[in-house]
N, C-alpha and C positions, 0 to 999 in steps of 0.2 A: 201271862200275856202271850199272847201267841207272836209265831215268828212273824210274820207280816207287821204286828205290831210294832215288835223290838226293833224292828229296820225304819220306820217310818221315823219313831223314837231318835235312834243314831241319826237318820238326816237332819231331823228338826235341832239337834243337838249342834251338829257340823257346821249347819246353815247359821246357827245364832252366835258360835263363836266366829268363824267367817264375817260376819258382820261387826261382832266388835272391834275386829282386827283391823276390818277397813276403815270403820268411823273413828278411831282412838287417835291417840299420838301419844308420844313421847311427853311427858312430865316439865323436858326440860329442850324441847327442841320445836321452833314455828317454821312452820315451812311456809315457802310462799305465797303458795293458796287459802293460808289461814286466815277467815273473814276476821277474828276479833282477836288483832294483839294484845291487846286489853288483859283479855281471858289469859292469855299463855302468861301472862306476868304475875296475874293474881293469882294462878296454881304454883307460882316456882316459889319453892324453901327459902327458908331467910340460906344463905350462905352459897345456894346454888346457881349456876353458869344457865343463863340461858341466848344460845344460840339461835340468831336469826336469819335464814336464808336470802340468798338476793332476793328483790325485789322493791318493789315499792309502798308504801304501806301510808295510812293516813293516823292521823293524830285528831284529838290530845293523847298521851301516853302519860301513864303517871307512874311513878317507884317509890312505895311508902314503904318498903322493906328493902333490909340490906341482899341484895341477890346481884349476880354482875350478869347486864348486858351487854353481849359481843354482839358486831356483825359477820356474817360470813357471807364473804364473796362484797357486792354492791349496795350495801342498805339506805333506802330512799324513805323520811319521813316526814309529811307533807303536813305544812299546817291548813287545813280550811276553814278556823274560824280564827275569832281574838285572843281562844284562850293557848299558852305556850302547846307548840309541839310537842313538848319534852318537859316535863316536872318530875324533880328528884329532890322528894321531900322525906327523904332520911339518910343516916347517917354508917358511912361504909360498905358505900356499893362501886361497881366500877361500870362506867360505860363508854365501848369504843367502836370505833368503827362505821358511825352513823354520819350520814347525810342527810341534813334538814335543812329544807328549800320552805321557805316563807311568802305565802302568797297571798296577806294579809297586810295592804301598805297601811292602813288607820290604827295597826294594831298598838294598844299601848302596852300588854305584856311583852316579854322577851320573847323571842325563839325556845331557848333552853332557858328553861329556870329552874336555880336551884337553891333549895331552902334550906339543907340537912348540912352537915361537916363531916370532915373525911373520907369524902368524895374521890376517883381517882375520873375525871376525862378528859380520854388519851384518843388523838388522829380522830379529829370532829372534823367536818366543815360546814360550816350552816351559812347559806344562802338568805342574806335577812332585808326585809324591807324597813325592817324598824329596829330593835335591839335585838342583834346576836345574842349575847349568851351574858347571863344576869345573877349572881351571887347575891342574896338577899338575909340577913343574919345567920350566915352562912359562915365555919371558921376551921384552918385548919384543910382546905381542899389543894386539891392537886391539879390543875390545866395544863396539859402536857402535848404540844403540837397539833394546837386547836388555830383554822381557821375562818378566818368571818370576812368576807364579802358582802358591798350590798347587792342585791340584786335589780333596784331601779335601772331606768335606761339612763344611759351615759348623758344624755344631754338634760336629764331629768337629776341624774347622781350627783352632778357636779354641784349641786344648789344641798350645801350640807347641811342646811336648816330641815330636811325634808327626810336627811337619814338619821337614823340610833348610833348609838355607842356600839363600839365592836363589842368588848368585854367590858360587862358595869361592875362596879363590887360596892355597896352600899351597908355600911355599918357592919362589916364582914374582914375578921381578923386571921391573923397568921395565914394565908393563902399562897402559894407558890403557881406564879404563871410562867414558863418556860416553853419554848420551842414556837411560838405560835405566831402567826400573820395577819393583821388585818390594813383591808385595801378599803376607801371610796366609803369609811361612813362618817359620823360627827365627829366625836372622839376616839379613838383606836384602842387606848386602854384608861376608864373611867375610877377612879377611886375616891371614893367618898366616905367621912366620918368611920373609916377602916386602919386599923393598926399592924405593923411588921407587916406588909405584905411586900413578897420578893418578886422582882420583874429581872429576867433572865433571858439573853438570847433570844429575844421577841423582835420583832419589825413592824412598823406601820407605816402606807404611802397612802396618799393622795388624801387625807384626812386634815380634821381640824386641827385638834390638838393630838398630837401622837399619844401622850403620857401625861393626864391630868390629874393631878394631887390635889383633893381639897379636902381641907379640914383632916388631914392624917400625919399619923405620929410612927418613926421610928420603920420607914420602908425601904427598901433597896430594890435601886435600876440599876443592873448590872449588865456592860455589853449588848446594849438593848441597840438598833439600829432606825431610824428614821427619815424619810424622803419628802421633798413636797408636800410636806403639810403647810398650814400656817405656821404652825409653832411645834418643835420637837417634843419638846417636855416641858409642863406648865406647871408646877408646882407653889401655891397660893394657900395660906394660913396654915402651915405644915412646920414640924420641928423634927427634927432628930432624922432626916432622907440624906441615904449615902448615895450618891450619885455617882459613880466611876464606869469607866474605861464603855463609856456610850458616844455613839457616833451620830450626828444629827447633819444633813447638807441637803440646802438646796429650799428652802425654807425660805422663801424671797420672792411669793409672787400677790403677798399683801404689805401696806405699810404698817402693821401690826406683829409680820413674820419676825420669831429669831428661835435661834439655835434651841436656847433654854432661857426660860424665863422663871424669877423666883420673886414671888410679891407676897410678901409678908411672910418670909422664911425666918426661920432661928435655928441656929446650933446643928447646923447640917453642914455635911461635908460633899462637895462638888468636885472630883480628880479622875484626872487622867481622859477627860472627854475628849473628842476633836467634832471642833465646830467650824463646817465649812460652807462656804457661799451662800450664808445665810443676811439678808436684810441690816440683822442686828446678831451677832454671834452668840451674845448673851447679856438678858437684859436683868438687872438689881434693883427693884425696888420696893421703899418701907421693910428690908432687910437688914438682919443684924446678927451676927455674931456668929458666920459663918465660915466656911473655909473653905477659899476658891484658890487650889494649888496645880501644878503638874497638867494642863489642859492644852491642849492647842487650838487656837482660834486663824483660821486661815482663811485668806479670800472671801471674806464680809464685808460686807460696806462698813459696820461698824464693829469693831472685833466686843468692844464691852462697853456698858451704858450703865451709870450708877445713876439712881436717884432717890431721895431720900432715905438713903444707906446706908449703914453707920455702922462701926466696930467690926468692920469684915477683913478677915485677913486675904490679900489675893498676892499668889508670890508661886515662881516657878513655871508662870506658866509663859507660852510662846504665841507671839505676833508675828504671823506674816500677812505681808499683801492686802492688809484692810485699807479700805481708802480710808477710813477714822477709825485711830489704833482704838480711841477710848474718849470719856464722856463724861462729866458727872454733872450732876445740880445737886444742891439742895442736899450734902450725902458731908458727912463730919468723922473721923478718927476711925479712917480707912487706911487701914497697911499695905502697902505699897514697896515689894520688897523683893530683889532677883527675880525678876521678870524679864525675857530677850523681847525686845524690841527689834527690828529689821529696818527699821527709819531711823534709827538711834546710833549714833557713833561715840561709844564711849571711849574712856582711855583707862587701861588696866596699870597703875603705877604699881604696884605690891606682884601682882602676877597671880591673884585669888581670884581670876576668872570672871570678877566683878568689875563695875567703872568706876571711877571716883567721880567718876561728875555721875550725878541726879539727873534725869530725866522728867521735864515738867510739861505736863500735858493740862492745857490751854485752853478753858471750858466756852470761850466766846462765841463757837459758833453755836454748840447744842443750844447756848441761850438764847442767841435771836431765833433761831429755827423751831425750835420750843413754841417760843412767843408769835410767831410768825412765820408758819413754814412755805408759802412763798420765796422764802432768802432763803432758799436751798439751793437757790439757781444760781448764788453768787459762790457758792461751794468751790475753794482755792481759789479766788481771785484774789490776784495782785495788794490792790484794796483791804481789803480783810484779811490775810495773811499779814499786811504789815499792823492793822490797826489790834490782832493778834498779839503781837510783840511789844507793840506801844501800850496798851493795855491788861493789865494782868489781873486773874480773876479773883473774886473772893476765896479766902481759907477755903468754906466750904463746896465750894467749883472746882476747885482744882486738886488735881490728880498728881502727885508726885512718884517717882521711883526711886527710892534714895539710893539703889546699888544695883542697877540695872545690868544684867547680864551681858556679855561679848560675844557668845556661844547659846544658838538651841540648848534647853537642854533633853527636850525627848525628838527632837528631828536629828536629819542627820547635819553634821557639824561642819561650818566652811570655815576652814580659820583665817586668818587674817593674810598670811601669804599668799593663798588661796585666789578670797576677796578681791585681791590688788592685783593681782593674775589676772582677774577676769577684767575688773576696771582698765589696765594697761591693755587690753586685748580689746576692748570697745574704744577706748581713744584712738588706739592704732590704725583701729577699723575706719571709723569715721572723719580719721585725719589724711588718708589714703583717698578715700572717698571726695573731699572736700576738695584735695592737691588736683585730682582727676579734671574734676569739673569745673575747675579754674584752667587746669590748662588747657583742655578743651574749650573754653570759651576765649581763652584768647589766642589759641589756633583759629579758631572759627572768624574773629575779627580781625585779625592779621589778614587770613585770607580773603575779605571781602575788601580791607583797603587795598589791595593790588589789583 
């Protein structure tokens, strides 16, 4: 070959790797100009990172191999039809980092769906017009500081019929959801026909039911927080749910709102909650054999409401400031046992921090208002406070304390010197106040007979 050859040869050569160079990429890295993320997922290794640049990118995405999806930097991914933005239909991949905005309001799939186990996603937030993010015989995942918002408009948002579930889990066991927020959709966290599943350090405002249990066995809500919803945690034909140290207020702007609600619960344990300013602090009913201990119920219209309730232990826990400490109908061989009451003046003869007098709380009114809740309006009148006392209710109506506490036992304690300190210091007040304005009024007519 002659020299002129050999060089043409070497260009043409230069020239062709040059252009691989430009048109290639990285195995395991999408930049942001890459038209089919698609593509970059279906080249990456079961076990390999694939890194996604800011940007914005459109969907469906699907992960049917175990490979972890990061973002890097801002990742935007966008649904434009019905089908999920996001499907992670296998088992042992991690995806974080992503933003998925839903612009799909009729859509019946999730946002994020996912169908595989051992999942790990971590710092989501998805934008949803309909279901945020959806475990589907899914078991064994990890949700770790996932948020869901809806994105309807506010005056459209507020009509909860119209939004999804923040996080669903449907037939989907051992799951661990921890860290995570949802604002403005139906229910906040959905659980359905799912077993052991842990709720951890979660929030949900402005929502229906914050925390809905149906049909699950053997869950834990642990320091879970709740605002403005209708109902903080609804838990309805479930057994074996520990509930503790969750905090629900403000739950009072339906006549259906309370704290927690438990309707056809068994053998679960309810401690250490504080229920504030809620409608109904916590409502019981076709419940049995559970254990409502150690709670605080404060600033509720109704601190607790039993109805058709039976064999529930409730004891240890603290009454403040409810206009109706408690309730029951229709509710049979319910314990009743050191409980602080703040409307309750016991007497400590032995000095066990207990009172020897019973505390009997007096089911009259839930029953006309029950039957008839127009007579809500007679609520403490004269009237019905005495016909109260003249009339005592059936066994199964009434609510007894037999050893009603002297002392909070998880607020802070005012003991009885204390108490009568403060009582002695409002008589004083208001007897000063009383002296005043008598002697001014007969200064005042003294000086007008002269």
């Amino acid at each position: 070959m002659s020299e002129g050859g050999k060089y043409k040869t070497s260009l043409l050569l230069i020239a062709i790797v040059l252009l691989l160079l430009a048109t290639g990429c990285p195995p395991a890295k999408a930049g942001a100009a890459e038209a089919d993320l698609q593509a970059q997922i279906d080249r990456t290794a079961e076990g390999q990172t694939l890194h996604i640049a800011a940007g914005t990118y459109e969907g469906p995405l699907r992960i049917d191999r175990p490979i972890h999806l990061i973002a890097d930097g801002e990742v935007v991914l966008v649904r434009t039809d019905e089908r999920p933005a996001l499907t992670v239909a296998t088992n042992g991949s991690t995806i974080a980092g992503l933003t998925l905005v839903d612009r799909q309001e009729q859509a019946k799939e999730a946002v994020l769906l996912v169908t595989g186990s051992e999942n790990k996603l971590q710092d989501i937030t998805v934008q949803a017009a309909n279901i945020g993010v959806q475990l589907k015989q899914a078991h064994n995942n990890k949700l770790i500081n996932i948020t869901v918002r809806s994105n309807l408009p506010q005056s459209t948002g507020t009509k909860t019929k119209k939004r999804g579930n923040g996080i669903d889990l449907r037939e989907s066991n051992g799951n661990l959801i921890t860290g995570c927020l949802i604002e403005r959709m139906f229910d906040g966290y959905y659980i359905e026909n799912s077993e052991a599943t842990h709720l951890e350090n979660n929030q949900v405002h402005d929502s229906r039911y914050g925390f809905h249990l149906m049909y699950s066995k053997n869950s834990q809500l642990v320091a879970n927080k709740g605002e403005r919803n209708v109902t903080g945690a609804m838990m309805m034909t479930s057994s074996g749910i520990h509930a503790v140290d969750n905090r629900f207020a403000k739950q009072a702007e339906s006549v259906n709102s309370q704290g927690i609600l438990l309707y056809d619960v068994a053998d679960s344990q309810i401690q250490g909650n504080v229920l504030e300013g809620n409608r109904v602090g916590m409502y019981v009913e076709f419940a049995k054999n559970n254990e409502i201990a150690g709670n605080t119920l404060n600033g509720n219209f109704i601190g607790i409401q039993l109805k058709n309730a039976q064999d529930n232990k409730i004891y240890r826990n603290d009454f403040f400031s409810n206009v109706i400490q408690a309730q029951a109908k229709d509710s049979v061989n319910n314990e009743l046992n050191g409980n602080f009451w703040d409307s309750f003046r016991g007497i400590d003869l032995k000095g066990t921090g207990t009172s020897a007098i019973s505390y009997q709380i007096n089911p009259l009114f839930f029953t006309l208002t029950d039957a008839t809740p127009p007579f809500q309006l007679f609520f403490h009148a004269p009237g019905l406070l005495f016909l109260e006392e003249l009339l005592k209710g059936k066994a199964e109506q009434t609510l007894i304390d037999i050893a009603p506490l002297m002392q909070p036992d998880h607020s802070p304690a005012v003991n009885s010197a204390d108490r009568q300190a403060q009582t002695n210091t409002g008589t004083l007040v208001l007897g000063l106040l009383l002296l005043l304005a008598s002697t001014s009024l007969l200064y005042f007519m003294g000086v007008r007979k002269q």
